[in-house]
Short mmCIF file of the C-alpha atoms (twelve columns), coordinates in Angstrom:
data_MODEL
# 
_entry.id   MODEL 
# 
loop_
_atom_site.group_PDB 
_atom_site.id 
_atom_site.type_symbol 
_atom_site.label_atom_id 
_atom_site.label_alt_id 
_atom_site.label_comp_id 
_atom_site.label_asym_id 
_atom_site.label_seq_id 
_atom_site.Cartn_x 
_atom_site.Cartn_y 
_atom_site.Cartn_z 
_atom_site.pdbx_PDB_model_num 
ATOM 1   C CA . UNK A 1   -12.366 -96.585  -50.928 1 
ATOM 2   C CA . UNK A 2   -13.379 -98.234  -47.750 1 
ATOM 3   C CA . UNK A 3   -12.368 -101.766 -49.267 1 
ATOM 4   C CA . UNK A 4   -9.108  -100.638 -50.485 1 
ATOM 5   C CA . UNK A 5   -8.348  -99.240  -46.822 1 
ATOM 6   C CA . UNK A 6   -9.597  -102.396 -45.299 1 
ATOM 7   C CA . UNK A 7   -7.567  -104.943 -47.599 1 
ATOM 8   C CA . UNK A 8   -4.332  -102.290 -47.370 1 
ATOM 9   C CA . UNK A 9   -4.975  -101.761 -43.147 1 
ATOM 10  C CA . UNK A 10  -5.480  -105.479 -42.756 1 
ATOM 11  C CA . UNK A 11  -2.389  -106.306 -44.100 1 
ATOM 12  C CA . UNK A 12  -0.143  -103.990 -42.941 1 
ATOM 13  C CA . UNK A 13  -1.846  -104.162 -39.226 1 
ATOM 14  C CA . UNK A 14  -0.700  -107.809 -38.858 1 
ATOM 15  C CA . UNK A 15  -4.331  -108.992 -38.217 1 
ATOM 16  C CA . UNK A 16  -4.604  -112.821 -37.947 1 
ATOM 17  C CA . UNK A 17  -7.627  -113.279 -39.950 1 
ATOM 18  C CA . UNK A 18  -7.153  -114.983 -43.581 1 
ATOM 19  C CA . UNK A 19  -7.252  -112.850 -46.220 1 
ATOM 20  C CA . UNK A 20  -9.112  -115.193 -48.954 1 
ATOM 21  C CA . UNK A 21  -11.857 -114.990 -46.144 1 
ATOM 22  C CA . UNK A 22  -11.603 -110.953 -45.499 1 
ATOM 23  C CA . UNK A 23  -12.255 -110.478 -49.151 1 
ATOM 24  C CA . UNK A 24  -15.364 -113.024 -49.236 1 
ATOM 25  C CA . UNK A 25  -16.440 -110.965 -46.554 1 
ATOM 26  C CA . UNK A 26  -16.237 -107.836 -48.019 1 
ATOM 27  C CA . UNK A 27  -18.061 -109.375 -51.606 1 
ATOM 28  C CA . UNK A 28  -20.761 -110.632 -48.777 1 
ATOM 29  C CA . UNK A 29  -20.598 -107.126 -47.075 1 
ATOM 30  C CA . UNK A 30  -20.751 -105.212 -50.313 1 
ATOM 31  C CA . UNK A 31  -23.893 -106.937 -52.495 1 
ATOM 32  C CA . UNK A 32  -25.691 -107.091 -49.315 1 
ATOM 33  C CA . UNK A 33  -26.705 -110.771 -49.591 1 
ATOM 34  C CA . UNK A 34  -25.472 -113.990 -48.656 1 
ATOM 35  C CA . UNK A 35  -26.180 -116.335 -45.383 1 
ATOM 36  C CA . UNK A 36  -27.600 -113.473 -43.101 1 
ATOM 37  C CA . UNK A 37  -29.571 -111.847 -45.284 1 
ATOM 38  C CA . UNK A 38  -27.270 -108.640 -45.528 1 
ATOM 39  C CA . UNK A 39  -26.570 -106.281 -42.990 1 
ATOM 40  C CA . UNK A 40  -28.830 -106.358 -40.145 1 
ATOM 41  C CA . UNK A 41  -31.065 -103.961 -38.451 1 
ATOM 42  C CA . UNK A 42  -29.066 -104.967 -35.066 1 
ATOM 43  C CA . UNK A 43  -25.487 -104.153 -36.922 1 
ATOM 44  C CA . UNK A 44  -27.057 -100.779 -37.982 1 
ATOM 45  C CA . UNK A 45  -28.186 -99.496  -34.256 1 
ATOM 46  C CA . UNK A 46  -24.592 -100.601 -32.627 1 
ATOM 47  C CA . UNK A 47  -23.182 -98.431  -35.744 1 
ATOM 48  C CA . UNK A 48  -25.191 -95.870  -35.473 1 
ATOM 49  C CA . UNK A 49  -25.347 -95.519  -31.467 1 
ATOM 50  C CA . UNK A 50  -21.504 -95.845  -31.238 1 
ATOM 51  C CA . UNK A 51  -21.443 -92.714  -33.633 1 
ATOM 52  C CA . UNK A 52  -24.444 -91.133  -31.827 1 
ATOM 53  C CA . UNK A 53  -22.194 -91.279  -28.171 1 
ATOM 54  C CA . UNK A 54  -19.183 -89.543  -29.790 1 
ATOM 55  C CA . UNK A 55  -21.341 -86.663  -31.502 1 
ATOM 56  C CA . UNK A 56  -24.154 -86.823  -28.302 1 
ATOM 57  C CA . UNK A 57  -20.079 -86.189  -25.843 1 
ATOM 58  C CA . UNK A 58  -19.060 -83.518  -28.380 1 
ATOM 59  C CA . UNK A 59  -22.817 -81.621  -29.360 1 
ATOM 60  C CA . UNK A 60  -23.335 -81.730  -25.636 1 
ATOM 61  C CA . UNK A 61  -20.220 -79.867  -24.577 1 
ATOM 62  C CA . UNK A 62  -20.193 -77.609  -27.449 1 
ATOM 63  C CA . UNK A 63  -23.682 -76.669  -26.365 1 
ATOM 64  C CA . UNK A 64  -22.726 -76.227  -22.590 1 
ATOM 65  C CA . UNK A 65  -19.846 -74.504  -23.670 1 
ATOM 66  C CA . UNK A 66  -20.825 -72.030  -25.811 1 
ATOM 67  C CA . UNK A 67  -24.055 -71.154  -23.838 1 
ATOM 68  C CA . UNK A 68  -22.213 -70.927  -20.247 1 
ATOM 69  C CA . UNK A 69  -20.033 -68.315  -22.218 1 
ATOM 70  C CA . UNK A 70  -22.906 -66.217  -23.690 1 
ATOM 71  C CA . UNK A 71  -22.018 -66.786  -27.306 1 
ATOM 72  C CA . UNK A 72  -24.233 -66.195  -29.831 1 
ATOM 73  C CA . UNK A 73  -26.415 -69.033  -31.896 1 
ATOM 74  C CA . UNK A 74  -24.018 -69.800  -34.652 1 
ATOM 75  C CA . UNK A 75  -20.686 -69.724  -33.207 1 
ATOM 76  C CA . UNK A 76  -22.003 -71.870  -30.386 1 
ATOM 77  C CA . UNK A 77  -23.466 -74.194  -32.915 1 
ATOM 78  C CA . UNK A 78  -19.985 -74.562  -35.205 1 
ATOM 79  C CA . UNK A 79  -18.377 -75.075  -31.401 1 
ATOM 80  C CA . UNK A 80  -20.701 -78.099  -31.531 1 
ATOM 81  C CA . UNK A 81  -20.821 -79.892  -34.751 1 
ATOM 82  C CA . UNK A 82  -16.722 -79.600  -34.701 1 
ATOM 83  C CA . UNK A 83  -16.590 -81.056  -30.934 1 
ATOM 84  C CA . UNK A 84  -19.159 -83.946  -32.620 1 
ATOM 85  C CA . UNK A 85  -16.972 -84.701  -35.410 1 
ATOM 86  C CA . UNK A 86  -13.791 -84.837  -32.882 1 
ATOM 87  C CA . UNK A 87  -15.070 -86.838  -30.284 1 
ATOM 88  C CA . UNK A 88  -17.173 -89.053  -33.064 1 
ATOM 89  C CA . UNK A 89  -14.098 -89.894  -35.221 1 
ATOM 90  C CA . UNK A 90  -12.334 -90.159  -31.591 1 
ATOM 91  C CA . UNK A 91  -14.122 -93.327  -30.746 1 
ATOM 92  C CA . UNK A 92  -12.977 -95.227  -33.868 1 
ATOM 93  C CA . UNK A 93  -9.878  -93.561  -34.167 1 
ATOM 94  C CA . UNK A 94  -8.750  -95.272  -30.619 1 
ATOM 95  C CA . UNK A 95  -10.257 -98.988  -31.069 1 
ATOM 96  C CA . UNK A 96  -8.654  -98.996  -34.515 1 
ATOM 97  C CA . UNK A 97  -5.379  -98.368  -32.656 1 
ATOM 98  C CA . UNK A 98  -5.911  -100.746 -30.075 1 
ATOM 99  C CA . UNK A 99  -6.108  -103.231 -32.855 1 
ATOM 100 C CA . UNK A 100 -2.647  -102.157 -34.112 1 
ATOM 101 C CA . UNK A 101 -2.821  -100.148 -36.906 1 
ATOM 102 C CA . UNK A 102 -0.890  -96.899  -37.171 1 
ATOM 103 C CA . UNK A 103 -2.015  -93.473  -36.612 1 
ATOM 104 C CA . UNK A 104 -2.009  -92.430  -39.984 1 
ATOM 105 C CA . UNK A 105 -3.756  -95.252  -41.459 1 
ATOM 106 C CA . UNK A 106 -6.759  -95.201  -38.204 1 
ATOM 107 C CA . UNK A 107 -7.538  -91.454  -39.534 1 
ATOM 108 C CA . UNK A 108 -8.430  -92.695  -42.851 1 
ATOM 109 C CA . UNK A 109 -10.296 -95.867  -41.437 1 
ATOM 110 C CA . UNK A 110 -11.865 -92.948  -38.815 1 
ATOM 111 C CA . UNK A 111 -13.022 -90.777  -41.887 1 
ATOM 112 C CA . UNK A 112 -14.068 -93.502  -44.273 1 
ATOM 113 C CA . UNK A 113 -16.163 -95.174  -41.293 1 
ATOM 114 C CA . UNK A 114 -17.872 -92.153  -39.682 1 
ATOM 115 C CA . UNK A 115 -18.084 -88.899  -41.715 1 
ATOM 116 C CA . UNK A 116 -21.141 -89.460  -43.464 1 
ATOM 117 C CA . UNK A 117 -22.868 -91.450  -40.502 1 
ATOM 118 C CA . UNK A 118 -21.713 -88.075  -38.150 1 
ATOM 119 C CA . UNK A 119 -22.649 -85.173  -40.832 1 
ATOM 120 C CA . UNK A 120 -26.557 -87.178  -41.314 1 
ATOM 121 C CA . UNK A 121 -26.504 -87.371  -37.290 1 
ATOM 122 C CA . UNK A 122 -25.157 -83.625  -37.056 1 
ATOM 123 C CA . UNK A 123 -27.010 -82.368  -39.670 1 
ATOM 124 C CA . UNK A 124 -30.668 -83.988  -38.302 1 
ATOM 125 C CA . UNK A 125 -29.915 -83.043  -34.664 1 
ATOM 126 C CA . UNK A 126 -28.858 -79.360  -35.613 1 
ATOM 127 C CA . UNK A 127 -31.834 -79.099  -37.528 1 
ATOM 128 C CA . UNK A 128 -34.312 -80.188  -34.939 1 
ATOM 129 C CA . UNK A 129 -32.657 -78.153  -32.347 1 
ATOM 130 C CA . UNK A 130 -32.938 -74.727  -34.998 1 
ATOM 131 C CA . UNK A 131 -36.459 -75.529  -35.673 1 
ATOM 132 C CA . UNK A 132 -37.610 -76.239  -32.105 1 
ATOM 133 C CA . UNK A 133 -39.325 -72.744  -31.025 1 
ATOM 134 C CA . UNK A 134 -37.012 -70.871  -28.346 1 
ATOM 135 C CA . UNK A 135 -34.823 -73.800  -28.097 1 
ATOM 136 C CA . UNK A 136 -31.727 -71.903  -29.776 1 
ATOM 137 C CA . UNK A 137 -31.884 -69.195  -27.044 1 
ATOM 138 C CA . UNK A 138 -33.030 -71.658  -24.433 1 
ATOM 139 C CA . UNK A 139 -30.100 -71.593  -21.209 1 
ATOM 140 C CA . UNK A 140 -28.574 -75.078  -19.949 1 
ATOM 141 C CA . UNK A 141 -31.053 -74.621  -16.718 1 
ATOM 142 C CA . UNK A 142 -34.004 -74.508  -18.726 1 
ATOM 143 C CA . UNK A 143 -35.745 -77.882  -20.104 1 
ATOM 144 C CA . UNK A 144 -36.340 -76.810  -23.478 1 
ATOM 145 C CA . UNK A 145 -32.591 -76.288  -24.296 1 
ATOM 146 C CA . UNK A 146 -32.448 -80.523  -22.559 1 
ATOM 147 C CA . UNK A 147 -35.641 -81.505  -24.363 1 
ATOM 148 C CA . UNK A 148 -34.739 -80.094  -27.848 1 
ATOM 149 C CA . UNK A 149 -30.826 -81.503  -27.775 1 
ATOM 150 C CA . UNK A 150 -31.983 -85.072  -26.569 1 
ATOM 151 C CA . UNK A 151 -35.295 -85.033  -28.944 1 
ATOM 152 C CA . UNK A 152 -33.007 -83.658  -31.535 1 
ATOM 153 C CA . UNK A 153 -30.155 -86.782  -31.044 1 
ATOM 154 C CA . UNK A 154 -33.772 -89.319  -30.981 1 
ATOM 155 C CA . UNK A 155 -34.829 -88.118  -34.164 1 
ATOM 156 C CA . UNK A 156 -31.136 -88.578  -35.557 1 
ATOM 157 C CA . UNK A 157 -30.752 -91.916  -34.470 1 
ATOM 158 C CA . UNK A 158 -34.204 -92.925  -36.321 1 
ATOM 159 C CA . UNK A 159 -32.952 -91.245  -39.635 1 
ATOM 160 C CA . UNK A 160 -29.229 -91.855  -39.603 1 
ATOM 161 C CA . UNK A 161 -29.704 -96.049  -38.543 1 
ATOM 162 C CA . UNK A 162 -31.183 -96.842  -42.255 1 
ATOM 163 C CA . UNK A 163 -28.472 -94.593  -43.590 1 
ATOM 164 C CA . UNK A 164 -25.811 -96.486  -41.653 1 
ATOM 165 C CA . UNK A 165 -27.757 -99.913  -43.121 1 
ATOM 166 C CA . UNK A 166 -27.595 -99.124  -46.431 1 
ATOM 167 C CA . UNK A 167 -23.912 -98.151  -45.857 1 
ATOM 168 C CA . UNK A 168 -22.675 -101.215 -44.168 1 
ATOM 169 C CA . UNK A 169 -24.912 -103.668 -46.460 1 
ATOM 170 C CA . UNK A 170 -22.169 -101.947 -49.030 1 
ATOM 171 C CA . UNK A 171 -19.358 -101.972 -47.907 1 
ATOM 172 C CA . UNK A 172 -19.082 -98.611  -46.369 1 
ATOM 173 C CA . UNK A 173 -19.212 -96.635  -43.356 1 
ATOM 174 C CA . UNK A 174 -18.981 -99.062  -40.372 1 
ATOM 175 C CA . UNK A 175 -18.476 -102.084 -42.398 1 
ATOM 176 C CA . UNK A 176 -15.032 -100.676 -42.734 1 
ATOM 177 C CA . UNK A 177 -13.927 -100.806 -38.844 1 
ATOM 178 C CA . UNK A 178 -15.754 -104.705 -38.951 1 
ATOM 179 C CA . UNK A 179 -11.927 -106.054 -39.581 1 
ATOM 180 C CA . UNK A 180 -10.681 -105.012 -36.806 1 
ATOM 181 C CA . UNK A 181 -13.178 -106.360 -34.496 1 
# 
């Protein structure tokens, strides 16, 4: 999927780059081998921390949101995860633009570079957070509600790099939004 939306967005976005060399890039991209040795550790973290700032601006304000208001656990948590998935897909969604292409053809770039990079990041940070004694009834004043959302994006960013690696050593994920770079 993400190489037919790159080869259809690339053309229709008027991009200058050659397309004989976009699709060597993508065969490079995709077996995960060539003259850099596949995808690199480096390419991973920039994926992975761009994703982790849109989810880390949306978690946060969920979080703040829903505890200033007194909700309970789980509707404060869904507040959350959806603000991480809007703000996460937000990011790409507007440099994508920038670069020309149309709104309707950044969403599926947006989706096809970040959802499963977001729902590992969402679904390790949630988890930390739930299994962090008294951190889902912790307040915003207290340091256990700070310590167990910024521990919780930490351990996320360790698990969800390799997972963005593998991804863009395939063709997927971030290797998708690479074209318009």
């Amino acid at each position: 999927m993400g190489e037919e939306i790159m080869d259809h967005t690339a053309h229709h976005a008027g991009t200058a780059h050659d397309h004989g060399t976009h699709e060597g890039h993508v065969r490079h991209d995709h077996h995960g081998h060539g003259g850099h040795g596949g995808t690199s550790w480096a390419m991973a973290a920039k994926a992975t921390l761009h994703c982790l700032t849109g989810c880390a601006i949306g978690e946060i304000l969920g979080m703040v949101v829903g505890t200033a208001l007194s909700w309970g656990n789980v509707p404060t948590m869904i507040l959350a995860i959806a603000l991480a998935f809007v703000f996460g897909y937000s990011f790409t969604l507007l440099a994508v633009r920038r670069a020309g292409l149309d709104l309707k053809t950044a969403l599926k770039v947006a989706l096809a570079a970040d959802t499963v990079s977001i729902a590992v990041m969402e679904l390790v940070d949630n988890a930390i957070i739930a299994i962090t004694p008294g951190a889902m009834d912790a307040h915003l004043s207290e340091g256990l509600f700070w310590y167990a959302l910024l521990g919780g994006f930490a351990v996320a960013f360790l698990i969800t790099t390799p997972v963005n690696k593998w991804m863009i050593g395939r063709g997927k994920g971030h290797a998708v939004v690479h074209a318009y770079h």
